[in-house]
C-alpha positions as CSV (number, residue, x, y, z in Angstrom):
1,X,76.5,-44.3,-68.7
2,X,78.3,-45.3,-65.4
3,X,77.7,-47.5,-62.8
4,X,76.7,-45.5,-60.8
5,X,74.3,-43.3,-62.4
6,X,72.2,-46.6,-63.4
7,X,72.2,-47.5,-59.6
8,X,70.8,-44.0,-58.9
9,X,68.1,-44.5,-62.0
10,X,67.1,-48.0,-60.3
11,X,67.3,-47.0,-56.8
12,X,63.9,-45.8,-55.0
13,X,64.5,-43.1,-52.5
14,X,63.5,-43.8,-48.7
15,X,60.5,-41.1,-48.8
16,X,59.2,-42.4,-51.7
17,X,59.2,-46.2,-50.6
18,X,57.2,-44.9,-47.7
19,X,55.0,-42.9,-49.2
20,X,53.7,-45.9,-51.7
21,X,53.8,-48.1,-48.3
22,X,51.4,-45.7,-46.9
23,X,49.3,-45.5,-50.0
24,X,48.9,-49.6,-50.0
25,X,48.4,-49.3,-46.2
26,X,45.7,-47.1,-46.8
27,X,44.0,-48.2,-49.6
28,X,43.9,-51.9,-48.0
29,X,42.4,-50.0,-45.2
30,X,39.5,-48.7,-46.9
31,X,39.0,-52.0,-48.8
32,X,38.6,-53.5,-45.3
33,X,36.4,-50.8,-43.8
34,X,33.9,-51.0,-47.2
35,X,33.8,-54.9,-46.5
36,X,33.3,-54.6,-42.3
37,X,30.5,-51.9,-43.8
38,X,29.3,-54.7,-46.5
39,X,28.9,-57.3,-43.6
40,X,27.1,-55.1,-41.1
41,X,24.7,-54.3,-43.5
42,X,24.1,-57.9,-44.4
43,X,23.3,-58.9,-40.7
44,X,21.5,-56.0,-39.9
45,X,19.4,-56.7,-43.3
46,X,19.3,-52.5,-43.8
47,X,19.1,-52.8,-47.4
48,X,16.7,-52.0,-49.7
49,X,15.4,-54.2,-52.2
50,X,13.3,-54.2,-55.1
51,X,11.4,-57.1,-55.9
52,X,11.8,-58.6,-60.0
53,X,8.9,-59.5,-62.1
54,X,8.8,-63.4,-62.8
55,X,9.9,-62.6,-65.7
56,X,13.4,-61.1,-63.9
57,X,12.6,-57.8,-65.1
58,X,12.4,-54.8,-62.2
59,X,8.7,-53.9,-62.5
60,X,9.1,-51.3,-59.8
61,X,6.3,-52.7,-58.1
62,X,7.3,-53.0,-54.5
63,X,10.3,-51.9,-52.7
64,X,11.1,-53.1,-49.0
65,X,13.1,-51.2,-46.3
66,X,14.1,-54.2,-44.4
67,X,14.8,-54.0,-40.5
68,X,13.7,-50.7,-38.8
69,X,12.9,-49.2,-41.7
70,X,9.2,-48.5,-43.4
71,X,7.9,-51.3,-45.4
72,X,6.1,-50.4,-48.5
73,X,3.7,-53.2,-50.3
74,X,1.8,-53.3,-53.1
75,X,-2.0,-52.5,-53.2
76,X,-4.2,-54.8,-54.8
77,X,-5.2,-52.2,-57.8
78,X,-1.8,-51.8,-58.2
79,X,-0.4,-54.9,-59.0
80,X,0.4,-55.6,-62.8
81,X,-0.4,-58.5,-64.9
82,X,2.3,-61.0,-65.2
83,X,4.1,-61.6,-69.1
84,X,4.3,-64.8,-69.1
85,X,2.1,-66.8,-67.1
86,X,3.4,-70.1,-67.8
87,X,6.6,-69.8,-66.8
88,X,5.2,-68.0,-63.6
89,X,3.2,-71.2,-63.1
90,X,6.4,-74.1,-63.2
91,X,8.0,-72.4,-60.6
92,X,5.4,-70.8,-58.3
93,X,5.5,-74.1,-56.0
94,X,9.3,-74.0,-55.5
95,X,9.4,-70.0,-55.0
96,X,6.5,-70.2,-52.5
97,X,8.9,-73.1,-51.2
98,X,11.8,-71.2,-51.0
99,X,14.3,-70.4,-48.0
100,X,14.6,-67.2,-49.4
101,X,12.2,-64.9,-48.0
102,X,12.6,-62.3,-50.7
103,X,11.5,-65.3,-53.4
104,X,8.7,-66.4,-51.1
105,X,8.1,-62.8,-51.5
106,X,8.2,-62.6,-54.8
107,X,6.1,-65.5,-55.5
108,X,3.2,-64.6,-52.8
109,X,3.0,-61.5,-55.1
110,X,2.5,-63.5,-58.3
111,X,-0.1,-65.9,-56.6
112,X,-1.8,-62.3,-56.1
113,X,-1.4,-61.4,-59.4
114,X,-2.3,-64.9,-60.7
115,X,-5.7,-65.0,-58.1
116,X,-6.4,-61.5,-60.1
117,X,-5.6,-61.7,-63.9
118,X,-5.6,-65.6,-64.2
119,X,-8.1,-66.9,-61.8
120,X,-8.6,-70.2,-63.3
121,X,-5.0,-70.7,-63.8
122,X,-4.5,-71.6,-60.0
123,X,-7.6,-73.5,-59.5
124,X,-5.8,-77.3,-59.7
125,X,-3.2,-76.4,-57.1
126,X,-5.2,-73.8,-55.0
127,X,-4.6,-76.2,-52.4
128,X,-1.0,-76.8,-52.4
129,X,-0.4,-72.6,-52.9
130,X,-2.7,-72.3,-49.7
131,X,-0.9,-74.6,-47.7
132,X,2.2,-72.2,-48.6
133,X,0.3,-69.3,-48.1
134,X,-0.2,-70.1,-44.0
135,X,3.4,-71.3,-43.9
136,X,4.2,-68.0,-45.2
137,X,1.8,-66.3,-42.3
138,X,3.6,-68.0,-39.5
139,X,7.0,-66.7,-40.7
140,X,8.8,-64.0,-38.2
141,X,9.7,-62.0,-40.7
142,X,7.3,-59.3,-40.8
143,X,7.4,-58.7,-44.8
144,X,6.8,-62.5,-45.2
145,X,3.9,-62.4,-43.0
146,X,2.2,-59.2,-44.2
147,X,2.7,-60.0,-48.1
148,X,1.2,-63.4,-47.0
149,X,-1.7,-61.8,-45.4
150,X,-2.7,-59.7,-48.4
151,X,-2.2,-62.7,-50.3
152,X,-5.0,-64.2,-48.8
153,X,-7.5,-61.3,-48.9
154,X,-7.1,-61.5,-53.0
155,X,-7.5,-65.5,-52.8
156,X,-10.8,-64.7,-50.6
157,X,-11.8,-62.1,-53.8
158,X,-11.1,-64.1,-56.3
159,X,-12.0,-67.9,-55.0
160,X,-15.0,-66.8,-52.6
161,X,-16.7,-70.3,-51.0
162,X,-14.4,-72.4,-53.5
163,X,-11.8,-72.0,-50.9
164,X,-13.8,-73.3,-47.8
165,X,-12.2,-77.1,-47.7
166,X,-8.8,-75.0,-47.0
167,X,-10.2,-71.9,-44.6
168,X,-9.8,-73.4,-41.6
169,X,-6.0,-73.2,-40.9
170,X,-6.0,-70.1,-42.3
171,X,-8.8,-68.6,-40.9
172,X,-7.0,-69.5,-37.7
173,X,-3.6,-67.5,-38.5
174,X,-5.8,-63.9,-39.4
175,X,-7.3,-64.2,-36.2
176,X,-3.9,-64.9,-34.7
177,X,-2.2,-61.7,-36.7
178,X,-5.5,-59.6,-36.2
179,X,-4.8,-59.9,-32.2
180,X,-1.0,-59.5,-32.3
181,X,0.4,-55.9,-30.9
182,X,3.1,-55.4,-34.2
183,X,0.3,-52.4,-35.5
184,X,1.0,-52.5,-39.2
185,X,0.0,-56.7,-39.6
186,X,-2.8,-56.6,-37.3
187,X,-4.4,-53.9,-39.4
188,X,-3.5,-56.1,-42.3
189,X,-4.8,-59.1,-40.8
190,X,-8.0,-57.2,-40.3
191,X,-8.5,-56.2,-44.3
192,X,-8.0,-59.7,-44.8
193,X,-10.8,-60.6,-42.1
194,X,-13.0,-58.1,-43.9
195,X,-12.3,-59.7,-47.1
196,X,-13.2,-63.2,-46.2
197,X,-16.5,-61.9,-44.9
198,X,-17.3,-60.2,-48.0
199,X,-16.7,-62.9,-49.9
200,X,-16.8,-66.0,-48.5
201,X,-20.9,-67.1,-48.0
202,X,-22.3,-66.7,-45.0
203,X,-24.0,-70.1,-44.6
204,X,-20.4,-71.9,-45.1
205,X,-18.3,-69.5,-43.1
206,X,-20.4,-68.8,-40.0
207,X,-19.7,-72.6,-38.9
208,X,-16.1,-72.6,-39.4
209,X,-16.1,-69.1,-37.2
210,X,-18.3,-70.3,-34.7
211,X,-15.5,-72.3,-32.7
212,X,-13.5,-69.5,-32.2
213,X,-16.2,-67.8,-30.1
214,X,-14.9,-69.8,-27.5
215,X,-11.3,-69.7,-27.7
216,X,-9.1,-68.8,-24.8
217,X,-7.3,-65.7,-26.0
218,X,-9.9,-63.1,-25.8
219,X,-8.5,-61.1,-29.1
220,X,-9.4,-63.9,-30.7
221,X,-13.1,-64.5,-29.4
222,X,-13.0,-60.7,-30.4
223,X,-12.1,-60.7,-33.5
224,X,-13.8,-64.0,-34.4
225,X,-17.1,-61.9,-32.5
226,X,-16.7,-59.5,-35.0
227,X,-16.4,-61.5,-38.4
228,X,-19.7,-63.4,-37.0
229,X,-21.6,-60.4,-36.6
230,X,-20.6,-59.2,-39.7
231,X,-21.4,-62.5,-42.1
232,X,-24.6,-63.1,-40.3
233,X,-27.0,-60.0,-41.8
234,X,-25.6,-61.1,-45.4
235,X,-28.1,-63.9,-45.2
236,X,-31.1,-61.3,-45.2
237,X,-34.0,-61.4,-43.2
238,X,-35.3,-64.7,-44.6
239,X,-32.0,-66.3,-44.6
240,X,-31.2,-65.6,-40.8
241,X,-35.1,-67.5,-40.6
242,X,-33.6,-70.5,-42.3
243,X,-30.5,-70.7,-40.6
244,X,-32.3,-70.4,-37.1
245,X,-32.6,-67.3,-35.3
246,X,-32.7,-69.4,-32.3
247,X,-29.1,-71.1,-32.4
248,X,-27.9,-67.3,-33.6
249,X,-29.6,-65.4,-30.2
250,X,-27.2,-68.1,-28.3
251,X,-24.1,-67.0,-29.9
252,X,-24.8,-63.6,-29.3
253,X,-25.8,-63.6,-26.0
254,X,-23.0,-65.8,-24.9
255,X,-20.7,-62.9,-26.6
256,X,-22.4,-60.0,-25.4
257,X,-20.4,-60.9,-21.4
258,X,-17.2,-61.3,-22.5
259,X,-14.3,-59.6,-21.7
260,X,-13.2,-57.5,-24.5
261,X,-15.8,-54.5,-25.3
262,X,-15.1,-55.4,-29.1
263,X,-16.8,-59.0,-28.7
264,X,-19.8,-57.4,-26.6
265,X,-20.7,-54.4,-29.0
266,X,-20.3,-56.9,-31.9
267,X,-23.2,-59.2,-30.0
268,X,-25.4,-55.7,-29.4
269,X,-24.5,-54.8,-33.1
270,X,-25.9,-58.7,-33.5
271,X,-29.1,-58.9,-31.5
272,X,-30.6,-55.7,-32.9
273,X,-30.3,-57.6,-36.4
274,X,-32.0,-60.5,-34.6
275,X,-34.8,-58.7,-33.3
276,X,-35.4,-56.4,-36.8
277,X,-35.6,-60.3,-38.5
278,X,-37.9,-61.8,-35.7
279,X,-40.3,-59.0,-35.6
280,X,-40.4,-59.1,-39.0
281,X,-41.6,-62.4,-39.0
282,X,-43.5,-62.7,-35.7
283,X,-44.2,-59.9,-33.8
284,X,-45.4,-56.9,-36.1
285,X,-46.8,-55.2,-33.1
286,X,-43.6,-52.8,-31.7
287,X,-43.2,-53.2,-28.1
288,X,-43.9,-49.5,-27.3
289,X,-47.6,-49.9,-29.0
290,X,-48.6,-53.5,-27.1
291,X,-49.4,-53.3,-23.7
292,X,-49.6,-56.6,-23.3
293,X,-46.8,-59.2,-24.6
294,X,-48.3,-62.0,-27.0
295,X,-46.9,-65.6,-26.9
296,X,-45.1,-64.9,-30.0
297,X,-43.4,-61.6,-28.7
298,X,-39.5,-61.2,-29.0
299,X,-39.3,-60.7,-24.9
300,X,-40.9,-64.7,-24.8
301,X,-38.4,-65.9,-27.3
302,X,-35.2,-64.4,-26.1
303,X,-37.1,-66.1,-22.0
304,X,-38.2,-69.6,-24.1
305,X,-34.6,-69.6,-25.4
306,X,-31.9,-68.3,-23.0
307,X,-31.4,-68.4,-19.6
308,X,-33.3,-66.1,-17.0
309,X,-29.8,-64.0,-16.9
310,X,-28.8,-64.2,-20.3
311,X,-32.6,-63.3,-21.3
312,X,-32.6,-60.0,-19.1
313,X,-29.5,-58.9,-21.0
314,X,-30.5,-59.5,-24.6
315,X,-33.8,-57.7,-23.3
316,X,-32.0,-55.0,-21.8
317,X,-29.7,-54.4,-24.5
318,X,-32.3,-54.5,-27.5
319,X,-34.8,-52.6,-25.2
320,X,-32.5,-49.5,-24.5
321,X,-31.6,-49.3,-28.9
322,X,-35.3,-48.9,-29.7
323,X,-36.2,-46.3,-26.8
324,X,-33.0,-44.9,-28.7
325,X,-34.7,-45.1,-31.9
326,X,-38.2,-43.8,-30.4
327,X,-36.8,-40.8,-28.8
């Protein structure tokens, strides 16, 4: 073979070199485009994610669409049992811990799933996971916050008044997320709210509650207003006695003027249930069948124990709901 003809065999032509130029060009190109794509999606935090069992198995339990997207979490009912508790236990601390909010995640879940399946389990470092818990309810991160929030609502079924040495800092962060305007963790917060007033007895929550009557933010007083009025007829007619239906026709008519309508219907809501237990007790003569008001009557309790002004509305207000009733 000549000379020549190898040079030809080993010789590329121009169009070809080109072409395969192009070809690296382009697939270099694409490369960098997938990885700009990559990168976008990692700031913008657009992907979806499914959270693994403790176990690292996907469970399928919860997926998150994370930014704008619609973020789905896991009812109560439908949480599973985990497979192995121990190891769940070691490192529950360090997950609830965790920079990474998809382990904080993670972990807030299995403290649900622990409070459900395994109550006793968390009962020597209830404390410690609480303290976590409102860490996790402050976090701007709206998944954070809402699995947080449902967090505590199981703690509050599953603990009840075992719980009340650690309420108060998290009592205050429901109230907080109950008043915010982000729709879908107010209405969390809320449940929660519910939760604690199911659960938690009356005669140990109504004084931790009872501060935040007052606070400045009227939300607050609102949605404080409204756990009060809830907790308060779980003590029954002979428990409101004990607990004094005098210092509880103070609270209510110092509620029933504030701004927010919530706080004000919760204090009607309220002093009807205050005047159904009094009556009961001291005045089983109905105000529509006594001409004549005894000494014991609600209208001289609501005068002996509020103010002239404050009197005349708890009067006005109970007086209007049983002409209701009557007619």
């Amino acid at each position: 073979m000549s000379d020549k003809t190898l040079s030809d065999n080993n010789t590329t032509p121009e169009t070809e070199k080109e072409s395969s130029s192009k070809a690296r060009s382009y697939v270099a190109s694409v490369d960098n485009v997938d990885e700009h794509i990559k990168d976008l999606q990692n700031k913008k935090n657009c992907a979806s994610i499914v959270f693994p069992s403790v176990n690292g198995n996907h469970s399928g339990d919860s997926q998150i669409e994370i930014g704008n997207a619609e973020v789905e979490y896991i009812d109560s009912e439908n949480l599973r049992d985990l497979e192995d508790i121990e190891s769940c236990l070691k490192t529950l601390l360090a997950g609830l811990g965790s920079k990474d909010w998809v382990t904080v995640c993670n972990a807030l879940n299995n403290v649900r799933r622990i409070s459900i399946f395994h109550r006793e389990a968390l009962l020597d470092i209830l404390g410690d996971v609480i303290t976590f818990v409102v860490k996790s309810l402050k976090s701007p991160r709206s998944a954070v916050c809402k699995t947080a929030i449902m967090t505590s609502a199981d703690i509050f079924r599953a603990y009840n008044n075992i719980i009340i040495d650690f309420l108060d800092p998290l009592l205050v962060q429901l109230l907080l997320k109950s008043s915010q305007d982000k729709r879908f963790v107010c209405e969390a917060a809320e449940r929660a709210l519910i939760s604690m007033t199911t659960w938690i007895s009356p005669t140990s929550l109504l004084p931790k509650l009872q501060p935040h009557l007052k606070n400045r933010n009227p939300r607050i007083r609102a949605k404080a207003s409204m756990c009060f009025s809830r907790s308060v007829p779980r003590l029954g007619a002979e428990g409101i006695e004990a607990y004094g239906i005098d210092k509880l026709i103070q609270v209510a008519a110092s509620q029933l003027s504030d701004q927010l309508p919530e706080s004000r219907e919760a204090a009607r809501t309220l002093l009807l249930e205050l005047q159904n237990v009094y009556e009961k007790f001291h005045d089983p003569m109905p105000a529509s069948v006594s001409e004549q008001r005894e000494p014991g009557s609600w209208e001289n309790f609501c005068q002996s124990k509020l103010s002239p002004l404050s009197a005349q509305a708890v009067l006005r207000v109970t007086s209007i709901a049983r002409e209701g009733l009557v007619s």
